[in-house]
DRENPA-3360 file (N, C-alpha, C; in nm, 2 decimals, always signed):
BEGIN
1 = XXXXXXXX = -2.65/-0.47/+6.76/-2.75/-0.39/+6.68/-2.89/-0.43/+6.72 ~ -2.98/-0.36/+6.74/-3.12/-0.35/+6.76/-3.22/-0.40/+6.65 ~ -3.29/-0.50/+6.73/-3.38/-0.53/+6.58/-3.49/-0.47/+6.53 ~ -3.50/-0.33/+6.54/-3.60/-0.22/+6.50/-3.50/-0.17/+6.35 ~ -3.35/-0.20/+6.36/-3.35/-0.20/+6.20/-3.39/-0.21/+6.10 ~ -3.41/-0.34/+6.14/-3.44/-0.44/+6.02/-3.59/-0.43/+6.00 ~ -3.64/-0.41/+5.87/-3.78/-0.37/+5.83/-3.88/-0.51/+5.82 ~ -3.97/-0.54/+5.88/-4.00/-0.71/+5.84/-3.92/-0.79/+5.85;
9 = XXXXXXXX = -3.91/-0.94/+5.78/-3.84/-1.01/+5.83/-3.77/-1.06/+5.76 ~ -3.73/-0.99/+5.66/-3.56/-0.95/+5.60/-3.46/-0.98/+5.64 ~ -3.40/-1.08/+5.65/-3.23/-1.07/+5.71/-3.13/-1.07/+5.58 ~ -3.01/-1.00/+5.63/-2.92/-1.05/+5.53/-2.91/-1.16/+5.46 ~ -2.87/-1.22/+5.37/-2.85/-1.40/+5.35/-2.76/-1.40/+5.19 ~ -2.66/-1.47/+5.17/-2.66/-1.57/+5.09/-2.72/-1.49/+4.92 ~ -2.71/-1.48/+4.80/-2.77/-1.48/+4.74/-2.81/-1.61/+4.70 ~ -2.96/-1.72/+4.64/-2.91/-1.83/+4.61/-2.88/-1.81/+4.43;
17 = XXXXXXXX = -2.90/-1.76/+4.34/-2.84/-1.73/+4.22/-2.76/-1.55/+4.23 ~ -2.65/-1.56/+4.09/-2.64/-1.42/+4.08/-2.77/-1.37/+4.00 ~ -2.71/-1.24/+4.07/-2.84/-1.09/+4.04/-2.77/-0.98/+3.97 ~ -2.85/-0.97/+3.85/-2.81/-0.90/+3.72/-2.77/-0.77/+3.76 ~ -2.81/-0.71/+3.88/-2.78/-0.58/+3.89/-2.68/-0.55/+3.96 ~ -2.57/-0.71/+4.02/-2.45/-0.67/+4.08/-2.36/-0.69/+3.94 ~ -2.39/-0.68/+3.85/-2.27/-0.69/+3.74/-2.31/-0.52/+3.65 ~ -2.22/-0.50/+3.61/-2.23/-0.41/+3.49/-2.19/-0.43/+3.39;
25 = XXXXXXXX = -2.13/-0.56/+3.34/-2.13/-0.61/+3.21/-2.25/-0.71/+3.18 ~ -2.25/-0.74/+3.03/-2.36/-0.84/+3.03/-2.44/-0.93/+3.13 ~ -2.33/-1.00/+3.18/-2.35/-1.09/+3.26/-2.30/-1.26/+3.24 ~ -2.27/-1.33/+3.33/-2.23/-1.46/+3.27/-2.31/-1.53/+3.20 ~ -2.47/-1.45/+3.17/-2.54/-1.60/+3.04/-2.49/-1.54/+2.91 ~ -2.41/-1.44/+2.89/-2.35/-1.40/+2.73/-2.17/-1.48/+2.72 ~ -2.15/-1.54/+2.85/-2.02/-1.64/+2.82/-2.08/-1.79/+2.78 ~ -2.18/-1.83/+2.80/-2.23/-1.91/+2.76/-2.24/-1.98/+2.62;
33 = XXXXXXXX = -2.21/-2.09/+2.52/-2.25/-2.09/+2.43/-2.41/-2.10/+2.40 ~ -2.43/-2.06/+2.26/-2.58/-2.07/+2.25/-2.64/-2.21/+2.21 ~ -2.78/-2.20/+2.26/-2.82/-2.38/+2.19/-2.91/-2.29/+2.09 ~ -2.90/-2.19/+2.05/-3.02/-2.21/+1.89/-2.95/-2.14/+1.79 ~ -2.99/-2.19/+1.70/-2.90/-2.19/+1.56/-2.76/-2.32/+1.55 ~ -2.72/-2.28/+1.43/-2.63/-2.35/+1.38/-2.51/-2.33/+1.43 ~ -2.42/-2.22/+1.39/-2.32/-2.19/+1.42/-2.29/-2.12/+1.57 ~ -2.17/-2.16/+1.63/-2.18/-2.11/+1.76/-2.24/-2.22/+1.86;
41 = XXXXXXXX = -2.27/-2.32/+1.79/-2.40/-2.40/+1.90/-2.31/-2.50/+2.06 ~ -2.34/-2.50/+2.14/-2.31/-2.55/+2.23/-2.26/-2.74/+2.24 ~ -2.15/-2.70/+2.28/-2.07/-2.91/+2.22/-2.17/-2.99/+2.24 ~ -2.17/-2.94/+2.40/-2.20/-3.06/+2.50/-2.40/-3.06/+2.46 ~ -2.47/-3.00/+2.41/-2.59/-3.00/+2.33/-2.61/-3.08/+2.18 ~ -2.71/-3.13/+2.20/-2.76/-3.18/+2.10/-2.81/-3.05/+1.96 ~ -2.77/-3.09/+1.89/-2.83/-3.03/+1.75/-2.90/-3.05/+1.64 ~ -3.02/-3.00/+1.62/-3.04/-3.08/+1.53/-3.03/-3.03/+1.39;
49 = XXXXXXXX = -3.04/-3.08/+1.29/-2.99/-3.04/+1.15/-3.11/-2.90/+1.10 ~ -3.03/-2.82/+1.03/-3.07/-2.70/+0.99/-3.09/-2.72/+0.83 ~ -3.17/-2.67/+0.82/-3.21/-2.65/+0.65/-3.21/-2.52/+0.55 ~ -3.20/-2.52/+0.47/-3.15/-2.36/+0.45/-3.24/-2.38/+0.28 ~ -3.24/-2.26/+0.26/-3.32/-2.24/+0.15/-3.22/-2.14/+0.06 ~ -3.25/-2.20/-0.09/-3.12/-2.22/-0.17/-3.15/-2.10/-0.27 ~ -3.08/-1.98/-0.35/-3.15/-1.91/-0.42/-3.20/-1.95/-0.52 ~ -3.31/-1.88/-0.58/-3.33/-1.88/-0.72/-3.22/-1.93/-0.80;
57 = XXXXXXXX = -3.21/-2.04/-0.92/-3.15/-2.03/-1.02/-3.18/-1.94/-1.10 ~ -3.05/-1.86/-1.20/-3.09/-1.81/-1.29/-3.16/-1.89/-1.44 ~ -3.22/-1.80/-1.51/-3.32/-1.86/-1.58/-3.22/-1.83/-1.70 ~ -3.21/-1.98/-1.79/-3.13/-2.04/-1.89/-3.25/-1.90/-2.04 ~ -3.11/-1.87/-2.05/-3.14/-1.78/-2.16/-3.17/-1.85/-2.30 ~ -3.26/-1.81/-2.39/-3.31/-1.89/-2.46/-3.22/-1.87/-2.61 ~ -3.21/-1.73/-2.61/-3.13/-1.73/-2.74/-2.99/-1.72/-2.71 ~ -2.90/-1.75/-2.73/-2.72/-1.68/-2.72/-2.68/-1.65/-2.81;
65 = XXXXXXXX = -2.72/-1.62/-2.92/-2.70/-1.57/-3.05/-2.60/-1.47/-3.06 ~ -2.47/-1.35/-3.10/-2.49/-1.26/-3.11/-2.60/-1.19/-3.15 ~ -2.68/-1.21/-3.22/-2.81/-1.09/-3.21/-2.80/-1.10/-3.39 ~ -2.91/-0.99/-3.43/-2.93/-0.97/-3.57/-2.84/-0.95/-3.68 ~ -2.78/-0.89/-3.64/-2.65/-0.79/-3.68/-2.56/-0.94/-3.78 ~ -2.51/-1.06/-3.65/-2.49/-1.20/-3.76/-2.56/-1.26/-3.82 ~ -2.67/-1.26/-3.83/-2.78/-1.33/-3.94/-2.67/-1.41/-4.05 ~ -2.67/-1.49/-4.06/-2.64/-1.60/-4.19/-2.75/-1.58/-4.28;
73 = XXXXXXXX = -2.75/-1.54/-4.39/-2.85/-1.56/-4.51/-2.88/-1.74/-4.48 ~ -3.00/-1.73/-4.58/-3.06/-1.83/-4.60/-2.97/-1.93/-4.69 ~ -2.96/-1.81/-4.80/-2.91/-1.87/-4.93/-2.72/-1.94/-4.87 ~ -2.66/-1.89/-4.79/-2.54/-1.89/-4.73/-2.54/-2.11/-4.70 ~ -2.46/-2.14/-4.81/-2.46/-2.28/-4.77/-2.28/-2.35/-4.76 ~ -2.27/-2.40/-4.75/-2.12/-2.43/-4.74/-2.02/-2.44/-4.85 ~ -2.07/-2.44/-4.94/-1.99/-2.42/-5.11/-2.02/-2.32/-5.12 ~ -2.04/-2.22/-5.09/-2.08/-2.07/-5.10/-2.22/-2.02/-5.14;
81 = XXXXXXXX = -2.24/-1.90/-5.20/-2.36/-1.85/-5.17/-2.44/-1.94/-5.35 ~ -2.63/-1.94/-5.27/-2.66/-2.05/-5.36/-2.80/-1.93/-5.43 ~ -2.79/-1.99/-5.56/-2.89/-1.87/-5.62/-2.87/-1.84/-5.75 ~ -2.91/-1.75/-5.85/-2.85/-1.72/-5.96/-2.75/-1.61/-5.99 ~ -2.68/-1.57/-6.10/-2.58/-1.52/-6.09/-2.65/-1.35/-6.09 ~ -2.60/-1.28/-6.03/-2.65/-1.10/-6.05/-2.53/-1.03/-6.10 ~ -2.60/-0.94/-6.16/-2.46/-0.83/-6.25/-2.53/-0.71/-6.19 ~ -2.39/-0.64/-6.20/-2.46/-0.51/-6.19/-2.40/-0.35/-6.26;
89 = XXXXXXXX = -2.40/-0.29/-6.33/-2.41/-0.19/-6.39/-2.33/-0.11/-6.30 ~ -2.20/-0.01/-6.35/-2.09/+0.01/-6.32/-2.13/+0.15/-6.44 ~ -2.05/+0.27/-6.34/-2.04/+0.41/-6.42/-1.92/+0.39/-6.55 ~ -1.92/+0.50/-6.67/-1.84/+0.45/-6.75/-1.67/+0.50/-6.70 ~ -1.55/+0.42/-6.73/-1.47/+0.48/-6.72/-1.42/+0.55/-6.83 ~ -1.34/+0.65/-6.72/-1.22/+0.73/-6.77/-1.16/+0.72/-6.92 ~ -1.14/+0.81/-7.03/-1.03/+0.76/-7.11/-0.94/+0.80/-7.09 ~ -0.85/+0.67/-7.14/-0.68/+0.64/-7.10/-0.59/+0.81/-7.19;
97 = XXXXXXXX = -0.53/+0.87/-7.09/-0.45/+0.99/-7.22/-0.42/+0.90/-7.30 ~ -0.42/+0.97/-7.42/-0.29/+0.90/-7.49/-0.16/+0.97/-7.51 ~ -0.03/+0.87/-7.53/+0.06/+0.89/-7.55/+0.11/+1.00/-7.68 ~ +0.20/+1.12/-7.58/+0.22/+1.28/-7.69/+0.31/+1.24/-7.72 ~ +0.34/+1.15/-7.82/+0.48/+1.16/-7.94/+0.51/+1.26/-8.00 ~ +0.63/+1.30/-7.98/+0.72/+1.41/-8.03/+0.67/+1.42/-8.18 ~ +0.67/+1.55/-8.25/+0.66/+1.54/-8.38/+0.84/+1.52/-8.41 ~ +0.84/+1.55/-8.59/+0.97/+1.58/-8.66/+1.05/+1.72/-8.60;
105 = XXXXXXXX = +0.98/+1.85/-8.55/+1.03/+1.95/-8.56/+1.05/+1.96/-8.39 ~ +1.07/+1.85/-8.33/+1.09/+1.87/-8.22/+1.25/+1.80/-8.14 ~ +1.29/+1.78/-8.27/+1.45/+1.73/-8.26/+1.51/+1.86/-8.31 ~ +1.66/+1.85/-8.30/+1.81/+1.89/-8.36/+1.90/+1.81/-8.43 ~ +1.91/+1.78/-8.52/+1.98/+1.69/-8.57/+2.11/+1.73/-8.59 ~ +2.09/+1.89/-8.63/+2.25/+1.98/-8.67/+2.30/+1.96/-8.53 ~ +2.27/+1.97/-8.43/+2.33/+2.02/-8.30/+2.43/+1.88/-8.29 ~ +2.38/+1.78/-8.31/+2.45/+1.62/-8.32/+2.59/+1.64/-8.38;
113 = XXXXXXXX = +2.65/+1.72/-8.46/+2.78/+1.73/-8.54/+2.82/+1.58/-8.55 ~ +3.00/+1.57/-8.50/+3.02/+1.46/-8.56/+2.99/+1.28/-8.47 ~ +2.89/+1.32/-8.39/+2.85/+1.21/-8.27/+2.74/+1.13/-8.36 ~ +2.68/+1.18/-8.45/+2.60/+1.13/-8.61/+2.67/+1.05/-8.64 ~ +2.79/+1.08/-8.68/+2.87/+1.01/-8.81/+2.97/+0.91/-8.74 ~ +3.03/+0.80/-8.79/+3.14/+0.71/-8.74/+3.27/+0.80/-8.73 ~ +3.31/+0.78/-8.62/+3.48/+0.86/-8.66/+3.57/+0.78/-8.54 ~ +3.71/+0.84/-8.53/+3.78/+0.76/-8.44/+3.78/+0.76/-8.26;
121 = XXXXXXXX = +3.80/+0.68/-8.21/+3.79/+0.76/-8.09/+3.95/+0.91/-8.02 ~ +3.81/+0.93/-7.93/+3.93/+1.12/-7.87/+3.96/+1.09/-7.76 ~ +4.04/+1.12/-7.69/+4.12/+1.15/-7.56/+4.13/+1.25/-7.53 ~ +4.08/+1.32/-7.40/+4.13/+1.44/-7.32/+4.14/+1.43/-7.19 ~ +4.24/+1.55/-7.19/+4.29/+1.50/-7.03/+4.22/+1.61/-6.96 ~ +4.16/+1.58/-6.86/+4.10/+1.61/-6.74/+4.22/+1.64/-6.66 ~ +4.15/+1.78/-6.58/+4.18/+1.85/-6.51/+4.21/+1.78/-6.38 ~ +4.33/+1.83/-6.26/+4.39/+1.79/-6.14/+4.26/+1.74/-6.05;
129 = XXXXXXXX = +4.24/+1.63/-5.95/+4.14/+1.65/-5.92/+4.19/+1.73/-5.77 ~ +4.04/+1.78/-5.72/+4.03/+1.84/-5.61/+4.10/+1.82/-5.46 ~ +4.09/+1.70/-5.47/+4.14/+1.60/-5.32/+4.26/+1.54/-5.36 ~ +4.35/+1.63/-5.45/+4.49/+1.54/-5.48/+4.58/+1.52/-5.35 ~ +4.54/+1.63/-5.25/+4.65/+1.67/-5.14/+4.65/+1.53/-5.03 ~ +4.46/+1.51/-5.05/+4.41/+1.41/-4.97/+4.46/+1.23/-5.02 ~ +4.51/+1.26/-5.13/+4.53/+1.07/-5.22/+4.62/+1.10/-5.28 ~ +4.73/+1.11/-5.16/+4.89/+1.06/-5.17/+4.95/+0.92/-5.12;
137 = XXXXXXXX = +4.87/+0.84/-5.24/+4.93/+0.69/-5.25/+5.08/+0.66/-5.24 ~ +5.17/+0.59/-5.19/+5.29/+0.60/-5.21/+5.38/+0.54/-5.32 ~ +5.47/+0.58/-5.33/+5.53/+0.56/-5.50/+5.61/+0.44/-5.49 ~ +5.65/+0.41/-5.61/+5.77/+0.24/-5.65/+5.89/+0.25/-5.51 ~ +5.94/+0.38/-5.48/+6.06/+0.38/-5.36/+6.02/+0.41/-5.25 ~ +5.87/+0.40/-5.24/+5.78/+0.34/-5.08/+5.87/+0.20/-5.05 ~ +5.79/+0.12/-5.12/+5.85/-0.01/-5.07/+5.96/-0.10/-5.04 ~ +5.98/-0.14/-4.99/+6.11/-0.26/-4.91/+6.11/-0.35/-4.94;
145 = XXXXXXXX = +6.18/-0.41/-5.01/+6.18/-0.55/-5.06/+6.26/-0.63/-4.93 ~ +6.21/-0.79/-4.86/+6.27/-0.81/-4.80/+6.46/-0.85/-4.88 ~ +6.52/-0.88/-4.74/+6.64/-0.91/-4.80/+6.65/-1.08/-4.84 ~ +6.79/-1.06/-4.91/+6.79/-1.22/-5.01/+6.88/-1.32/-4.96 ~ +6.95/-1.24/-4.80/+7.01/-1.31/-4.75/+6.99/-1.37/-4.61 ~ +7.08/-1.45/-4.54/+7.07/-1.47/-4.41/+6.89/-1.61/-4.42 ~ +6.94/-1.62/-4.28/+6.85/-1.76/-4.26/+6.67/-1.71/-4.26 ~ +6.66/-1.59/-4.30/+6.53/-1.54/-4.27/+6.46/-1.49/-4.41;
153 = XXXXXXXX = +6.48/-1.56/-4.52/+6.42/-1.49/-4.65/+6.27/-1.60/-4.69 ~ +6.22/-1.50/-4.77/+6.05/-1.51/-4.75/+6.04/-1.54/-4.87 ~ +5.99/-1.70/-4.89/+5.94/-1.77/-5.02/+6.11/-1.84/-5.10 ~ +6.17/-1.85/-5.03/+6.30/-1.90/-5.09/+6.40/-2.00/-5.02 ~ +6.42/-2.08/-5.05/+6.51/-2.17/-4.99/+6.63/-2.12/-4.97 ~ +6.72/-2.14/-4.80/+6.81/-2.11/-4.78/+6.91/-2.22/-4.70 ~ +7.02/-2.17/-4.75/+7.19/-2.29/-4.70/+7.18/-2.29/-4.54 ~ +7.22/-2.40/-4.55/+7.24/-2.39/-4.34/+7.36/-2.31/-4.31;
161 = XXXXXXXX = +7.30/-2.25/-4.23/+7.39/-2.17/-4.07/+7.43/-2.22/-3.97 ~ +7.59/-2.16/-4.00/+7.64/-2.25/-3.88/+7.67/-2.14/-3.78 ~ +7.71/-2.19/-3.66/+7.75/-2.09/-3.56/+7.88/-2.14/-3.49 ~ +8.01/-2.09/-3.44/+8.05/-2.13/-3.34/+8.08/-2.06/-3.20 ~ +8.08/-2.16/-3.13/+8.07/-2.09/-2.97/+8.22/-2.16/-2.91 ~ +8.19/-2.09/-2.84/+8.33/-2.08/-2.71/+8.34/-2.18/-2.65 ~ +8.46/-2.25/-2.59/+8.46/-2.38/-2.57/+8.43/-2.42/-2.41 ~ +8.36/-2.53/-2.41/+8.23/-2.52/-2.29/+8.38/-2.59/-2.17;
169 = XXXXXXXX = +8.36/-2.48/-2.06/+8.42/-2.57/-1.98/+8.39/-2.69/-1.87 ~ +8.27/-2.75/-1.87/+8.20/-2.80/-1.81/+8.26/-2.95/-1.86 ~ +8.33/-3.02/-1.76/+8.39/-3.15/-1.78/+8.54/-3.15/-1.86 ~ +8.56/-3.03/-1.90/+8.74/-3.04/-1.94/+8.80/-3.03/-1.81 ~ +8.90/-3.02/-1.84/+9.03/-3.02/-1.77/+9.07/-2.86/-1.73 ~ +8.97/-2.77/-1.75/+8.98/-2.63/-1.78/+8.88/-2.60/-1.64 ~ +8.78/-2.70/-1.59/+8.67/-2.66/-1.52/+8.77/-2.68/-1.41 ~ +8.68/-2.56/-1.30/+8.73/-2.51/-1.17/+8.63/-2.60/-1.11;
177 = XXXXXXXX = +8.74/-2.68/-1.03/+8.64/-2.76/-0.93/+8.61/-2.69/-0.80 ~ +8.65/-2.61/-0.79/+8.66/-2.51/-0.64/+8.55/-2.45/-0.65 ~ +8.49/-2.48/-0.75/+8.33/-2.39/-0.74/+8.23/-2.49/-0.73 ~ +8.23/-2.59/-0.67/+8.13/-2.69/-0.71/+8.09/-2.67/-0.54 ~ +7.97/-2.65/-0.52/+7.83/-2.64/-0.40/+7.90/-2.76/-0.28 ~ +7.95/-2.71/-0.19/+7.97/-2.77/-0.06/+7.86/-2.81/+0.02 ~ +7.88/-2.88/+0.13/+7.76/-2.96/+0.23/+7.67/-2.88/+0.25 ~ +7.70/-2.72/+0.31/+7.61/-2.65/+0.39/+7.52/-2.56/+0.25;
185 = XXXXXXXX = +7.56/-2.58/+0.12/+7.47/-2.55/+0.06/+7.31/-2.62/+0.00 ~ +7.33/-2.75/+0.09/+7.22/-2.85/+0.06/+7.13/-2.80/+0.20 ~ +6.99/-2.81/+0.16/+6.89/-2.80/+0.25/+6.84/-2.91/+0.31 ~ +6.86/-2.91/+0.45/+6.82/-3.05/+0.50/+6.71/-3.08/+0.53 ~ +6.62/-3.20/+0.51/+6.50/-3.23/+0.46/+6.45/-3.26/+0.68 ~ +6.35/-3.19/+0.68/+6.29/-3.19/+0.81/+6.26/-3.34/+0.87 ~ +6.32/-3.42/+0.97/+6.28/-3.53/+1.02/+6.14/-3.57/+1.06 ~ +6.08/-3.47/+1.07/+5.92/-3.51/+1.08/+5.87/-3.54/+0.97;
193 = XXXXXXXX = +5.94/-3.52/+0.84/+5.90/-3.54/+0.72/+5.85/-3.68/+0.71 ~ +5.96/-3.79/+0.73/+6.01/-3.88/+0.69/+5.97/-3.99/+0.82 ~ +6.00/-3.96/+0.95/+5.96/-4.05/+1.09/+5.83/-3.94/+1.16 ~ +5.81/-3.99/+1.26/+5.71/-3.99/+1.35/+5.73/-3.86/+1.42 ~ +5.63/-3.74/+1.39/+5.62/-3.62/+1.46/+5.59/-3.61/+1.57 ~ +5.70/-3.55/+1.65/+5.65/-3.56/+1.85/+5.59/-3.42/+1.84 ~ +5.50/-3.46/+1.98/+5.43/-3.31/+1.99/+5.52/-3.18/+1.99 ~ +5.45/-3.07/+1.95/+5.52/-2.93/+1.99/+5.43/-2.86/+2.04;
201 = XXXXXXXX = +5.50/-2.79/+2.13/+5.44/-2.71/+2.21/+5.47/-2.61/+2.21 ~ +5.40/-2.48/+2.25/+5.42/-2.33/+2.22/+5.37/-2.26/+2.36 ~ +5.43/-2.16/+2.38/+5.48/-2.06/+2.49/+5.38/-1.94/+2.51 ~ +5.28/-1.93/+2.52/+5.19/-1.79/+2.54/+5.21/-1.69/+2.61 ~ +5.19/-1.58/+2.55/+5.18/-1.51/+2.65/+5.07/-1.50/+2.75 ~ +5.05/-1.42/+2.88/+4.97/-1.41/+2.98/+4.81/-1.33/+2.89 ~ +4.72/-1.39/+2.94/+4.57/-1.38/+2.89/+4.54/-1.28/+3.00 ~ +4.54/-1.14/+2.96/+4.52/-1.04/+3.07/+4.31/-1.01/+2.99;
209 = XXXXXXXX = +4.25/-1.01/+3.13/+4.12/-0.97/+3.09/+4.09/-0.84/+3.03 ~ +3.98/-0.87/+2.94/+3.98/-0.73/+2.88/+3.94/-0.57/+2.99 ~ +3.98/-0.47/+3.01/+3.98/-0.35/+3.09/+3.84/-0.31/+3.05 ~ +3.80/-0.27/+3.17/+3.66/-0.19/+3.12/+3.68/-0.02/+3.18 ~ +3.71/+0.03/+3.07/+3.75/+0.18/+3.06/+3.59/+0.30/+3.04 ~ +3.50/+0.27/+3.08/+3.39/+0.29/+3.09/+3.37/+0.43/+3.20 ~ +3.34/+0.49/+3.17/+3.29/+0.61/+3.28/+3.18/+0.56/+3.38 ~ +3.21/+0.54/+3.56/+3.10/+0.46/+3.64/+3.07/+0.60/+3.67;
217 = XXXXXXXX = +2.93/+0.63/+3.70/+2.86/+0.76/+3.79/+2.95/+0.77/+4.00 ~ +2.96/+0.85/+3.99/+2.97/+0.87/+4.15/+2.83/+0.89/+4.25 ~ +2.90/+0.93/+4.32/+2.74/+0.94/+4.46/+2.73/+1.06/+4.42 ~ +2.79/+1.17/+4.34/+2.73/+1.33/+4.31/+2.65/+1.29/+4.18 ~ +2.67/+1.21/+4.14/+2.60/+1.18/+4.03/+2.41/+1.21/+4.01 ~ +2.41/+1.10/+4.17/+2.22/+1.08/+4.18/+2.20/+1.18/+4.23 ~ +2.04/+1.15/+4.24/+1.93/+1.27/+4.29/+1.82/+1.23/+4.38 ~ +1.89/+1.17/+4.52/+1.78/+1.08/+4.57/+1.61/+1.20/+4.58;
225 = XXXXXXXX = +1.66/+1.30/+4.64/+1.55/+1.39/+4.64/+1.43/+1.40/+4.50 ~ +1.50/+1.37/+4.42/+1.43/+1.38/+4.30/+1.30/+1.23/+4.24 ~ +1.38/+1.17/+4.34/+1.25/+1.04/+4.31/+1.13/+1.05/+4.35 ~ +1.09/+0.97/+4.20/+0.90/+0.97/+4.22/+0.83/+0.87/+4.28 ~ +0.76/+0.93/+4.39/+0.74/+0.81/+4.45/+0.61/+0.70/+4.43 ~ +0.63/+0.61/+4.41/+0.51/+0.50/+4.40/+0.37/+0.55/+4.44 ~ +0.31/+0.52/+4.33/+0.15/+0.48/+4.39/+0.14/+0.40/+4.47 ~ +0.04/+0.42/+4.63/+0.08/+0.33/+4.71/-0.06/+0.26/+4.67;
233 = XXXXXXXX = -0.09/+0.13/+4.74/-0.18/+0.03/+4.74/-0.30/+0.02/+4.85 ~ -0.40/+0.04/+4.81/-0.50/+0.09/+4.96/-0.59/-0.07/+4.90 ~ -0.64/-0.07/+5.01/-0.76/-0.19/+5.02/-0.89/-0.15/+5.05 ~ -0.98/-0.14/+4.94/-1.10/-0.12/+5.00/-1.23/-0.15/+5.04 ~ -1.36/-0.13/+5.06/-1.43/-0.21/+5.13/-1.50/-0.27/+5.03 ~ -1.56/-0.37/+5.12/-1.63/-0.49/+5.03/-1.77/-0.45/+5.07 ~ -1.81/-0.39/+5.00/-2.01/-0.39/+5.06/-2.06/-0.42/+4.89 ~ -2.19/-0.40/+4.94/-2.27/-0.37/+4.80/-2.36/-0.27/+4.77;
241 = XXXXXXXX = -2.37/-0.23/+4.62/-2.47/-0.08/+4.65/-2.60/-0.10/+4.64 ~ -2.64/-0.25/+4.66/-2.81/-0.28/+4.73/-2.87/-0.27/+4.85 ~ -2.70/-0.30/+4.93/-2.75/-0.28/+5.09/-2.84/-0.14/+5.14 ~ -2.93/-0.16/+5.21/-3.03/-0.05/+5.26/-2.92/+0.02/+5.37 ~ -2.89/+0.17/+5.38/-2.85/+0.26/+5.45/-2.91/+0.26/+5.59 ~ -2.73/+0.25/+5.69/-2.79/+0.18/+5.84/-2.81/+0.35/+5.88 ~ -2.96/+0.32/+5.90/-3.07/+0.43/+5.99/-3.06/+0.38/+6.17 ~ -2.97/+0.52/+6.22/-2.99/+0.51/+6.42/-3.08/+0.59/+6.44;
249 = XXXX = -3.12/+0.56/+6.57/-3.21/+0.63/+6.63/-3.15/+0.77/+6.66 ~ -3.24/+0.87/+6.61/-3.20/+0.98/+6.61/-3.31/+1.08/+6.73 ~ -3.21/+1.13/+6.82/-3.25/+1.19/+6.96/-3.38/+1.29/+6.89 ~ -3.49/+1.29/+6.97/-3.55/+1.41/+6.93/-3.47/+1.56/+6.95;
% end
């Protein structure tokens, strides 16, 4: 390359710090912690103490009263109210009716007959009542008297009962000895019971693996034609978009 390129005496080189304009984010002084202020502040920095300014207190109210409305009188002392006695004048009341006693001519005395005078007492008989169908109590040949005999009578003492039974053959001369339980009806008590149990061993059947009954795909199954194929991976160039555009000599 020709050095009519290069404009003055400019060469490529090295940046010696980064340059804000090859980034398009902030830039690496926003990874930085900050040294001013409090919070956020950088370890490896010194700090120095921050002071802060505290609000207004609120201002202590002078009265807490509920307000006028409770007023305690003056006169109001703890034996009760103090002062002289007041009366006060009341509308007249009401007069009471009085009581309308019957005069004389407001009885019957004839109508009284002989309930005036002493006499004997009367009986009459009243009529069937209504619900006789309903209060059918049961009569004297309802009831059952228990009985007055045998070993079961209620509120009464009774004679002993005897019984006799049939003559037992169990130990006469009558019992069948041909029926008495021979050897092989005794159950014989297991010898492991009693001495030292040897091992036992047991006979398996064969452990066949479980079958996989599953439906596999065949080769008609896929669709190689049908695959999508990858994004391929390109590499591209490294320049920068500060570099000045390479100007050739251009033929007249």
């Amino acid at each position: 390359m020709s050095a009519d390129v290069w404009v003055g005496s400019w060469r490529p080189h090295r940046p010696r710090g980064p340059i804000a304009a090859l980034y398009s984010s902030p830039g690496p002084k926003y990874a930085l912690p900050t040294n001013v202020g409090y919070p956020l502040h950088d370890p490896s920095r010194y700090r120095a103490p921050a002071y802060s300014f505290g609000i207004r207190r609120p201002q202590e109210l002078v009265g807490c009263s509920p307000g006028p409305g409770y007023l305690i009188p003056t006169n109001m002392t703890m034996r009760g109210k103090d002062g002289i006695p007041a009366f006060s004048i009341y509308g007249r009341p009401r007069d009471v009716m009085s009581f309308m006693t019957p005069g004389p001519g407001r009885y019957s005395p004839e109508k009284a007959k002989n309930l005036a005078y002493p006499s004997a007492p009367n009986y009459s008989l009243a009529s069937r009542t209504k619900n006789f169908d309903y209060d059918q109590s049961p009569g004297p040949a309802a009831y059952g008297l228990p009985p007055m005999l045998g070993p079961k009578v209620i509120g009464k003492s009774t004679a002993p009962n005897y019984s006799i039974f049939g003559r037992s053959m169990i130990g006469s001369f009558y019992e069948d000895l041909s029926k008495t339980p021979g050897p092989c009806n005794y159950r014989l008590v297991d010898p492991s019971v009693y001495k030292n149990r040897p091992p036992h061993f047991s006979m398996l059947a064969r452990n066949m693996p479980p079958g996989d009954n599953t439906l596999k795909p065949g080769p008609g199954a896929y669709s190689p034609e049908k695959h999508t194929p990858q994004r391929g991976l390109t590499f591209g160039i490294r320049h920068s978009d500060y570099v000045a555009p390479l100007i050739v000599d251009v033929a007249d």
